[in-house]
ROBAPA-123387 format. One line per 10 residues: their letters; for each residue x, y, z of C-alpha. Coordinates in steps of 0.05 Angstrom, whole numbers, m for minus. Example, Ala and Ser with C-alpha at 12.3 -4.5 7.8 and 13.67 -1.06 7.14 Angstrom:
2
AS> 246,m90,156 | 273,m21,143 $
//
This chain:
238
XXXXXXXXXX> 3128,2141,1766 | 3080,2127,1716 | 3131,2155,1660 | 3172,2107,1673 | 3141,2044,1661 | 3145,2061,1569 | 3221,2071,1582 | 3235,2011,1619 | 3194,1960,1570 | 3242,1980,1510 $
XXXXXXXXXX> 3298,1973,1565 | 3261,1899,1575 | 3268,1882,1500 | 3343,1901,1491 | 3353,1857,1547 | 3322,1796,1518 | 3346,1808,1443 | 3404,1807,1476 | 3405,1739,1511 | 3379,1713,1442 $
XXXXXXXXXX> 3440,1750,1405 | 3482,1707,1456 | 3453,1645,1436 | 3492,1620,1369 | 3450,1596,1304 | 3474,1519,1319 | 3447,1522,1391 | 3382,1554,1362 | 3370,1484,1312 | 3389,1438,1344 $
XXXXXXXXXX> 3334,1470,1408 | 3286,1480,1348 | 3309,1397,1323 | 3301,1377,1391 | 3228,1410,1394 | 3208,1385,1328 | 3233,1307,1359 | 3185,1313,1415 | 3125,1335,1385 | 3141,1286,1331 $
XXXXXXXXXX> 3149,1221,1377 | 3089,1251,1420 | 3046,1247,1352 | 3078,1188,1327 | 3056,1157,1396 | 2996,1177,1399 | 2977,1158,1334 | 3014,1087,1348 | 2972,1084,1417 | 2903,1093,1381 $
XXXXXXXXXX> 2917,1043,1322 | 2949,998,1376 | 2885,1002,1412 | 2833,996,1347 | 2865,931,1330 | 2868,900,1395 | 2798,916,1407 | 2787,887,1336 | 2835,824,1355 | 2790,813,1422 $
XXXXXXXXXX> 2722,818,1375 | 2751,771,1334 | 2768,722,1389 | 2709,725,1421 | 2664,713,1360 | 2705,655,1334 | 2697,626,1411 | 2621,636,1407 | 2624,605,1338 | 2660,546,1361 $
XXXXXXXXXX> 2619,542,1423 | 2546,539,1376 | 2580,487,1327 | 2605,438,1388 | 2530,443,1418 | 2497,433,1352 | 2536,372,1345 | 2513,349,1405 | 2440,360,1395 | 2446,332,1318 $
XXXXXXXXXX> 2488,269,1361 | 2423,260,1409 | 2379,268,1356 | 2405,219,1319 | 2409,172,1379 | 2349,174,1390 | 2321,170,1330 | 2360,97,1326 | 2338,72,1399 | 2268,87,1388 $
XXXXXXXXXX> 2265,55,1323 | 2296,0,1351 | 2253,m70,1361 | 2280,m72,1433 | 2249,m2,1448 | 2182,m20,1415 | 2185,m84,1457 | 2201,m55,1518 | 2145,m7,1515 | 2093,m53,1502 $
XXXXXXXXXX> 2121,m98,1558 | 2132,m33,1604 | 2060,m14,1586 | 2027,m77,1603 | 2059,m76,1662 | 2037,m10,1679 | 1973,m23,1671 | 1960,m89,1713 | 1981,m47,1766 | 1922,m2,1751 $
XXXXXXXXXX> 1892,m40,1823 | 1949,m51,1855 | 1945,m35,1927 | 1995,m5,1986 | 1998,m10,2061 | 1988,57,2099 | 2066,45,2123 | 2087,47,2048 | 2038,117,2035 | 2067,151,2093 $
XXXXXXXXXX> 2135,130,2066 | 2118,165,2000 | 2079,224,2034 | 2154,241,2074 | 2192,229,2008 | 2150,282,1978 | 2156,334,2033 | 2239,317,2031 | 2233,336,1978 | 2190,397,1975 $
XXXXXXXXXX> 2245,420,2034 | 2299,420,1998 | 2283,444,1936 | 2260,504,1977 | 2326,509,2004 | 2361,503,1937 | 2323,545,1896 | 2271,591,1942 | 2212,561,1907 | 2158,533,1951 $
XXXXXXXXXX> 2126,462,1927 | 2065,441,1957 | 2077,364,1972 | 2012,344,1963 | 2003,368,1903 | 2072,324,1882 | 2036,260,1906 | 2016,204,1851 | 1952,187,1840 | 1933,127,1810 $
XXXXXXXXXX> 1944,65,1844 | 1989,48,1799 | 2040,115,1806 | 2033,97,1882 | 2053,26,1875 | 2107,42,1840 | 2129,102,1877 | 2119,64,1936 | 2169,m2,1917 | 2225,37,1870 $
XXXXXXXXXX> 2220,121,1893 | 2215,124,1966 | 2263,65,1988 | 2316,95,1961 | 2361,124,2001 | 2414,160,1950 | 2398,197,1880 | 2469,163,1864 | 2451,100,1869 | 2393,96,1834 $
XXXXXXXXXX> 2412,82,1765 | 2433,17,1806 | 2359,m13,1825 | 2324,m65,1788 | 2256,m82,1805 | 2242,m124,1867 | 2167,m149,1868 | 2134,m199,1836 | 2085,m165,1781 | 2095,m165,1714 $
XXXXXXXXXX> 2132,m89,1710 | 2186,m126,1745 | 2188,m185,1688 | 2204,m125,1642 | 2245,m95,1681 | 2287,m157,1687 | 2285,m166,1619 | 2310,m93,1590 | 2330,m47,1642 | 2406,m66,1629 $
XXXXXXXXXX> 2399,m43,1562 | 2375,24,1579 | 2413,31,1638 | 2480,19,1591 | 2459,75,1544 | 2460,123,1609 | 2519,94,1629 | 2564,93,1566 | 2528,158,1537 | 2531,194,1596 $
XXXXXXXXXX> 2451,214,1585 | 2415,241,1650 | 2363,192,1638 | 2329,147,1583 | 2251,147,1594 | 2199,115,1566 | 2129,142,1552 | 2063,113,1531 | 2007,136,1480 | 1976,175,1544 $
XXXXXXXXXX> 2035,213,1574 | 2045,170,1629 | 2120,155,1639 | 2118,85,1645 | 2203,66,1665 | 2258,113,1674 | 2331,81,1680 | 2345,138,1729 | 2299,154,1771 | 2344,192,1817 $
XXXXXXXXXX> 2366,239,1772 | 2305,269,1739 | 2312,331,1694 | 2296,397,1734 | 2306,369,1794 | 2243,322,1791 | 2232,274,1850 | 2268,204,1844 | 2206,175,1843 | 2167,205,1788 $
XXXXXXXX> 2209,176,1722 | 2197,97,1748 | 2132,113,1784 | 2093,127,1717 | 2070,188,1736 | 2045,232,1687 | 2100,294,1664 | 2066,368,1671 $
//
Protein backbone atom coordinates (compact mmCIF):
# COMPACT_ATOMS: atom_id res chain seq x y z
CA UNK A 1 0.00 0.00 0.00
CA UNK A 2 2.38 2.51 0.77
CA UNK A 3 3.95 2.06 -2.93
CA UNK A 4 1.19 3.16 -4.21
CA UNK A 5 0.48 6.46 -3.05
CA UNK A 6 4.06 8.04 -5.67
CA UNK A 7 2.18 6.32 -8.61
CA UNK A 8 -1.11 7.60 -8.08
CA UNK A 9 0.04 11.51 -7.53
CA UNK A 10 1.57 11.57 -11.16
CA UNK A 11 -1.76 9.68 -12.09
CA UNK A 12 -3.41 12.95 -10.12
CA UNK A 13 -1.47 15.47 -12.32
CA UNK A 14 -2.31 13.94 -15.81
CA UNK A 15 -5.69 14.15 -14.69
CA UNK A 16 -5.77 17.79 -13.97
CA UNK A 17 -3.40 18.92 -16.97
CA UNK A 18 -5.87 17.33 -18.61
CA UNK A 19 -9.04 19.21 -17.55
CA UNK A 20 -6.83 22.36 -18.21
CA UNK A 21 -5.89 20.99 -21.83
CA UNK A 22 -9.79 20.91 -22.22
CA UNK A 23 -10.23 24.33 -21.38
CA UNK A 24 -9.54 26.52 -24.70
CA UNK A 25 -7.03 29.73 -24.56
CA UNK A 26 -10.30 32.14 -25.04
CA UNK A 27 -12.08 30.58 -22.01
CA UNK A 28 -8.75 30.88 -20.06
CA UNK A 29 -8.74 35.16 -20.67
CA UNK A 30 -11.59 36.00 -20.56
CA UNK A 31 -11.64 33.76 -16.63
CA UNK A 32 -8.19 35.55 -16.15
CA UNK A 33 -10.23 39.25 -17.63
CA UNK A 34 -12.99 38.42 -15.46
CA UNK A 35 -10.50 38.00 -12.33
CA UNK A 36 -8.51 40.99 -13.16
CA UNK A 37 -12.37 43.04 -13.25
CA UNK A 38 -13.06 42.03 -9.77
CA UNK A 39 -10.02 42.67 -8.05
CA UNK A 40 -9.98 45.84 -9.99
CA UNK A 41 -13.56 47.22 -9.00
CA UNK A 42 -12.84 45.70 -5.35
CA UNK A 43 -9.69 48.18 -5.32
CA UNK A 44 -11.22 50.78 -7.17
CA UNK A 45 -14.01 50.61 -4.41
CA UNK A 46 -12.19 50.50 -1.81
CA UNK A 47 -10.06 53.18 -2.64
CA UNK A 48 -13.41 55.27 -3.69
CA UNK A 49 -14.91 54.17 -0.12
CA UNK A 50 -11.90 55.67 1.91
CA UNK A 51 -11.59 59.01 -0.17
CA UNK A 52 -15.44 59.05 0.00
CA UNK A 53 -15.14 58.84 3.66
CA UNK A 54 -11.93 61.41 4.20
CA UNK A 55 -13.90 64.08 2.53
CA UNK A 56 -17.11 63.65 4.15
CA UNK A 57 -15.50 63.63 7.44
CA UNK A 58 -13.69 66.79 6.10
CA UNK A 59 -17.20 68.23 4.71
CA UNK A 60 -18.80 67.58 8.41
CA UNK A 61 -15.53 69.49 10.03
CA UNK A 62 -16.10 72.07 7.85
CA UNK A 63 -19.76 72.42 8.65
CA UNK A 64 -19.45 72.27 12.00
CA UNK A 65 -16.69 74.94 12.38
CA UNK A 66 -18.38 77.41 10.04
CA UNK A 67 -21.70 76.73 12.47
CA UNK A 68 -19.59 77.47 15.60
CA UNK A 69 -18.16 80.43 13.76
CA UNK A 70 -21.45 81.81 12.91
CA UNK A 71 -22.80 80.92 16.30
CA UNK A 72 -19.63 83.24 18.19
CA UNK A 73 -20.19 86.15 15.56
CA UNK A 74 -24.25 86.25 16.24
CA UNK A 75 -23.44 86.31 20.19
CA UNK A 76 -20.74 88.83 19.87
CA UNK A 77 -23.13 90.98 18.20
CA UNK A 78 -25.32 90.71 20.76
CA UNK A 79 -23.03 91.49 23.60
CA UNK A 80 -21.34 94.52 21.43
CA UNK A 81 -25.54 95.43 20.87
CA UNK A 82 -26.00 95.47 24.89
CA UNK A 83 -22.96 97.07 25.37
CA UNK A 84 -23.68 99.67 23.43
CA UNK A 85 -27.20 99.98 24.91
CA UNK A 86 -26.16 100.45 27.77
CA UNK A 87 -23.58 102.54 27.41
CA UNK A 88 -26.42 105.07 25.77
CA UNK A 89 -29.14 104.51 28.69
CA UNK A 90 -26.74 105.13 31.35
CA UNK A 91 -25.37 108.14 29.86
CA UNK A 92 -28.64 109.28 29.36
CA UNK A 93 -30.01 112.43 31.64
CA UNK A 94 -33.15 110.31 32.38
CA UNK A 95 -30.96 107.48 33.94
CA UNK A 96 -28.83 109.99 35.97
CA UNK A 97 -32.17 111.47 37.08
CA UNK A 98 -33.80 108.55 37.89
CA UNK A 99 -31.06 107.37 40.11
CA UNK A 100 -30.77 110.32 42.09
CA UNK A 101 -34.60 110.34 42.45
CA UNK A 102 -34.59 106.35 43.03
CA UNK A 103 -31.79 107.00 45.63
CA UNK A 104 -33.44 109.58 47.60
CA UNK A 105 -36.15 107.62 47.74
CA UNK A 106 -34.36 104.79 49.02
CA UNK A 107 -33.01 106.37 51.55
CA UNK A 108 -36.06 108.19 53.31
CA UNK A 109 -37.13 104.86 53.71
CA UNK A 110 -34.01 104.20 55.73
CA UNK A 111 -36.93 104.29 58.98
CA UNK A 112 -39.60 103.18 57.41
CA UNK A 113 -41.49 100.72 59.40
CA UNK A 114 -43.78 97.35 58.76
CA UNK A 115 -46.54 95.58 60.59
CA UNK A 116 -45.70 92.01 61.84
CA UNK A 117 -48.64 90.82 59.18
CA UNK A 118 -46.46 92.38 56.32
CA UNK A 119 -42.92 90.50 57.91
CA UNK A 120 -44.60 87.24 58.13
CA UNK A 121 -45.79 87.91 54.59
CA UNK A 122 -42.17 88.38 53.50
CA UNK A 123 -40.75 85.62 55.91
CA UNK A 124 -43.31 82.90 53.74
CA UNK A 125 -42.23 84.56 50.42
CA UNK A 126 -38.77 83.72 51.31
CA UNK A 127 -39.28 80.08 52.37
CA UNK A 128 -41.56 79.74 48.83
CA UNK A 129 -39.05 80.40 47.63
CA UNK A 130 -36.25 78.56 49.26
CA UNK A 131 -38.83 75.38 48.38
CA UNK A 132 -38.79 75.59 45.17
CA UNK A 133 -35.63 76.41 44.19
CA UNK A 134 -34.78 73.20 46.10
CA UNK A 135 -37.07 71.42 43.97
CA UNK A 136 -35.72 72.91 40.77
CA UNK A 137 -32.24 72.74 41.23
CA UNK A 138 -31.36 70.40 44.54
CA UNK A 139 -29.67 73.28 46.21
CA UNK A 140 -30.80 74.03 49.73
CA UNK A 141 -31.29 77.99 50.59
CA UNK A 142 -31.55 78.91 54.01
CA UNK A 143 -34.52 81.50 54.08
CA UNK A 144 -33.36 83.42 56.64
CA UNK A 145 -30.42 84.11 55.41
CA UNK A 146 -32.51 85.48 52.04
CA UNK A 147 -34.39 87.99 54.35
CA UNK A 148 -33.60 91.94 53.90
CA UNK A 149 -32.31 93.78 56.39
CA UNK A 150 -32.59 97.24 56.55
CA UNK A 151 -35.75 98.78 57.09
CA UNK A 152 -35.71 100.02 54.03
CA UNK A 153 -35.20 96.39 51.90
CA UNK A 154 -38.15 95.28 54.23
CA UNK A 155 -40.40 98.11 53.32
CA UNK A 156 -39.94 97.61 50.06
CA UNK A 157 -39.97 93.95 49.96
CA UNK A 158 -42.89 94.13 52.03
CA UNK A 159 -45.24 96.60 49.52
CA UNK A 160 -43.77 95.50 45.87
CA UNK A 161 -42.00 91.53 46.47
CA UNK A 162 -44.32 89.61 48.55
CA UNK A 163 -47.86 90.83 47.23
CA UNK A 164 -47.25 89.60 44.22
CA UNK A 165 -48.83 86.76 43.26
CA UNK A 166 -47.18 85.87 39.59
CA UNK A 167 -43.40 86.37 38.37
CA UNK A 168 -45.38 87.21 35.01
CA UNK A 169 -46.98 89.87 36.03
CA UNK A 170 -44.61 91.75 37.60
CA UNK A 171 -43.08 93.82 35.06
CA UNK A 172 -46.79 95.14 35.35
CA UNK A 173 -46.67 96.88 39.10
CA UNK A 174 -46.08 100.40 39.73
CA UNK A 175 -45.65 101.61 43.09
CA UNK A 176 -48.64 101.90 45.41
CA UNK A 177 -47.76 103.91 48.67
CA UNK A 178 -47.35 107.21 49.35
CA UNK A 179 -43.36 107.87 49.92
CA UNK A 180 -41.30 109.46 47.75
CA UNK A 181 -39.79 105.96 45.93
CA UNK A 182 -43.28 105.87 44.62
CA UNK A 183 -43.05 109.69 43.15
CA UNK A 184 -40.11 108.23 41.17
CA UNK A 185 -41.51 105.43 40.33
CA UNK A 186 -44.44 107.22 38.86
CA UNK A 187 -42.32 109.40 37.21
CA UNK A 188 -39.81 106.78 35.21
CA UNK A 189 -40.70 103.32 35.60
CA UNK A 190 -42.53 103.40 32.09
CA UNK A 191 -39.40 104.24 30.58
CA UNK A 192 -37.52 101.42 31.89
CA UNK A 193 -40.20 99.09 31.79
CA UNK A 194 -40.43 99.89 27.77
CA UNK A 195 -36.73 99.09 27.28
CA UNK A 196 -37.60 95.47 28.83
CA UNK A 197 -40.47 95.34 26.91
CA UNK A 198 -39.32 96.37 23.36
CA UNK A 199 -35.67 94.95 23.97
CA UNK A 200 -36.75 91.92 25.31
CA UNK A 201 -33.97 92.47 28.39
CA UNK A 202 -34.62 90.21 31.57
CA UNK A 203 -34.43 93.20 33.59
CA UNK A 204 -33.07 96.89 33.69
CA UNK A 205 -31.72 97.67 37.28
CA UNK A 206 -30.51 100.38 38.88
CA UNK A 207 -27.69 100.57 41.44
CA UNK A 208 -26.31 103.18 43.76
CA UNK A 209 -22.67 104.29 44.78
CA UNK A 210 -23.03 101.49 47.67
CA UNK A 211 -24.32 98.36 45.87
CA UNK A 212 -27.63 98.60 46.97
CA UNK A 213 -30.13 97.93 44.04
CA UNK A 214 -32.27 100.67 44.44
CA UNK A 215 -35.39 99.80 41.40
CA UNK A 216 -35.63 96.91 39.16
CA UNK A 217 -38.37 97.11 36.28
CA UNK A 218 -38.70 93.34 36.85
CA UNK A 219 -38.68 92.21 39.85
CA UNK A 220 -40.17 88.92 39.06
CA UNK A 221 -37.77 87.83 36.84
CA UNK A 222 -34.39 88.25 38.48
CA UNK A 223 -31.23 86.75 36.89
CA UNK A 224 -30.36 83.27 38.49
CA UNK A 225 -33.45 82.73 39.68
CA UNK A 226 -33.26 85.61 42.37
CA UNK A 227 -36.43 86.23 44.51
CA UNK A 228 -39.04 88.77 42.97
CA UNK A 229 -38.42 90.77 45.66
CA UNK A 230 -34.82 91.46 45.80
CA UNK A 231 -34.33 93.77 42.38
CA UNK A 232 -37.24 96.52 43.75
CA UNK A 233 -36.54 95.80 47.41
CA UNK A 234 -32.95 97.47 47.28
CA UNK A 235 -31.35 94.80 48.60
CA UNK A 236 -27.87 94.59 48.35
CA UNK A 237 -26.48 91.90 45.25
CA UNK A 238 -23.88 89.15 46.69
Amino acid sequence: MPEAEPAARPARGRLRRGLLSRVSIKSKLIVMLLVSSIVSAAVVGLIGYESGRTSLRASVFDRLTQVRDSQSRQLQDKINDLRNSLIIYTRGSTTIDALGAFTAGFDQLATATINPAQQQQVSDHYNQFAKNTEQKTGKRLDPHALLPDSDAQKYLQAYYSAPVGSANNAIDLDARDGSAWTAANARYNDFFREIVNRFGFIDALLLDGRGNVVYSADEGRRPGHQPPDRAVSGEQPA
